[in-house]
C-alpha positions in Angstrom: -25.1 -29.5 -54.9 -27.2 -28.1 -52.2 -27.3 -24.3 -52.4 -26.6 -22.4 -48.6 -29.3 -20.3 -47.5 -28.0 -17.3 -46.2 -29.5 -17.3 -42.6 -31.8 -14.5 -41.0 -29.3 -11.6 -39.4 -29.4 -11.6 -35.8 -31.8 -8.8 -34.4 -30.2 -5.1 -33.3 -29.1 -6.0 -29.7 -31.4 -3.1 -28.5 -34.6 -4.7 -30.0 -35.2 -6.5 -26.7 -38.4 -8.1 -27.9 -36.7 -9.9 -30.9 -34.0 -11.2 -28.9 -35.5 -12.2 -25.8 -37.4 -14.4 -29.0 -34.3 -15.5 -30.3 -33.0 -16.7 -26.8 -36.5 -18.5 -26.1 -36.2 -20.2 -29.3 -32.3 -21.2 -28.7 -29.6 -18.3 -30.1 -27.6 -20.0 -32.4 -23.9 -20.5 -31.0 -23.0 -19.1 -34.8 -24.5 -15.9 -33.4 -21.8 -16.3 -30.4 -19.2 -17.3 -33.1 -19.9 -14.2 -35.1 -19.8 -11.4 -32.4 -16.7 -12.9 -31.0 -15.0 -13.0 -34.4 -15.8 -9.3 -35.2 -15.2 -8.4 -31.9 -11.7 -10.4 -31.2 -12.8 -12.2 -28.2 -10.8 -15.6 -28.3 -12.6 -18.8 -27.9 -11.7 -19.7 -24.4 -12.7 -16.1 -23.8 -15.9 -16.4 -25.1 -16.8 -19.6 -23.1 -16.0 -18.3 -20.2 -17.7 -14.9 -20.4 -21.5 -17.0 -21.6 -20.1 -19.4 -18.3 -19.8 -22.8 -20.9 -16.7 -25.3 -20.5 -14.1 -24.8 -23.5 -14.8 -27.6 -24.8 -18.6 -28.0 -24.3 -18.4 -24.8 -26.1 -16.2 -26.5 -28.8 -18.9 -29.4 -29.4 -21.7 -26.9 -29.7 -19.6 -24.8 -32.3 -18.9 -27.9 -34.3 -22.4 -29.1 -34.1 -24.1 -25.5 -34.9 -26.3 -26.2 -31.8 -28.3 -24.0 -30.0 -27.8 -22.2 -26.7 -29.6 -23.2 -23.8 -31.7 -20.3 -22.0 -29.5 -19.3 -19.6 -25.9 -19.3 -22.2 -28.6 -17.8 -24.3 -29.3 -15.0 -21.8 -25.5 -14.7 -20.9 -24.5 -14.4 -24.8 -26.9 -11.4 -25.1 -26.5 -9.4 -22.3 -22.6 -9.6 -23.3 -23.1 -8.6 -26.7 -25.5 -5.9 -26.0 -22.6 -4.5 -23.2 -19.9 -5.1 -25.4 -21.9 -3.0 -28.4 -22.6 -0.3 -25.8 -19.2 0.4 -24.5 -18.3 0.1 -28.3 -21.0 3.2 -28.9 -18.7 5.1 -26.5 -15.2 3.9 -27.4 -15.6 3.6 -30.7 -13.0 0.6 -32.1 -12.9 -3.0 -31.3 -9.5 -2.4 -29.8 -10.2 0.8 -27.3 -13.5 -1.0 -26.5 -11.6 -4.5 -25.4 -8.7 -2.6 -24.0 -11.5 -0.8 -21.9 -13.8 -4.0 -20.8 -10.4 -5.2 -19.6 -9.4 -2.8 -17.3 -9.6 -2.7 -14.0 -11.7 0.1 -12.7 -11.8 1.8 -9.9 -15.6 2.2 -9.9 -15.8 -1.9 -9.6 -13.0 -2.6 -6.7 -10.3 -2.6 -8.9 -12.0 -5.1 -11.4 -12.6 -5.1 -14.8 -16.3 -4.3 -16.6 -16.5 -8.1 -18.2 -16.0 -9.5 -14.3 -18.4 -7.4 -12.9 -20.8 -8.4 -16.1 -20.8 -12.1 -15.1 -23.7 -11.4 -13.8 -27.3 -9.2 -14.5 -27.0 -6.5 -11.8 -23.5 -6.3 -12.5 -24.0 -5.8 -16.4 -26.3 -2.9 -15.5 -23.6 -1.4 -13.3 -21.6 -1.1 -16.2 -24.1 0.1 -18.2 -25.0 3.0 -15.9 -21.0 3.5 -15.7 -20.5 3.6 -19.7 -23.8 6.5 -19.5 -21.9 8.4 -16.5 -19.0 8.6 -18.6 -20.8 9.3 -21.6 -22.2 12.7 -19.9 -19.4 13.4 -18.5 -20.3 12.7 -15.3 -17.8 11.7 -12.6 -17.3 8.2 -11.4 
């Protein structure tokens, strides 16, 4: 019987060095898998927010593939956002209930469309520091 390795943890989302390793290398999708697991993001959810068909996505979970670059890249900067706005909001549920609000601040859409892409993942950033100081948005 072949003994299970335990794999390597994935690196703290704000040790940029490590991770922009990890997405050179290929993230794993089970990195993907875990964060959308702990974080209650549904499977079509989390294909669309790292932009991957459903069932492309499907294949690469059953296959334990790799993500390419760019869904590399995609997976990060929305786990990095998502463990952010969880910083400020504390539980998985305020911080998904927030992500999916629409906001004034972004035209009356929510923080994960506006996080589709880079620029719009720092607005939300800066956002989640405004609020954290109290400052008015």
């Amino acid at each position: 019987m072949k003994k299970k390795t335990p794999k390597a943890p994935a690196p703290p989302l704000h040790d940029n060095h490590r991770s922009a390793l990890r997405v050179e290398e290929g993230l794993p999708v089970a990195d993907l898998v875990d964060f959308g697991r702990e974080a209650g993001f549904t499977i079509d959810e989390l294909a669309k927010l790292v932009h991957i068909p459903p069932r492309t996505y499907a294949r690469r979970v059953a296959s334990r593939a790799r993500l390419s670059l760019p869904e590399g890249e995609r997976a990060v900067r929305v786990m990095r956002l998502y463990d952010l706005a969880k910083q400020l909001f504390v539980t998985h549920e305020n911080t998904r209930q927030w992500l999916n609000t629409r906001l004034p601040a972004f035209g009356d859409r929510t923080a994960l469309d506006i996080a589709r892409t880079e620029p719009g993942a720092r607005a939300v950033e800066d956002l989640i520091g405004r609020i954290e100081h109290g400052i008015p948005w």
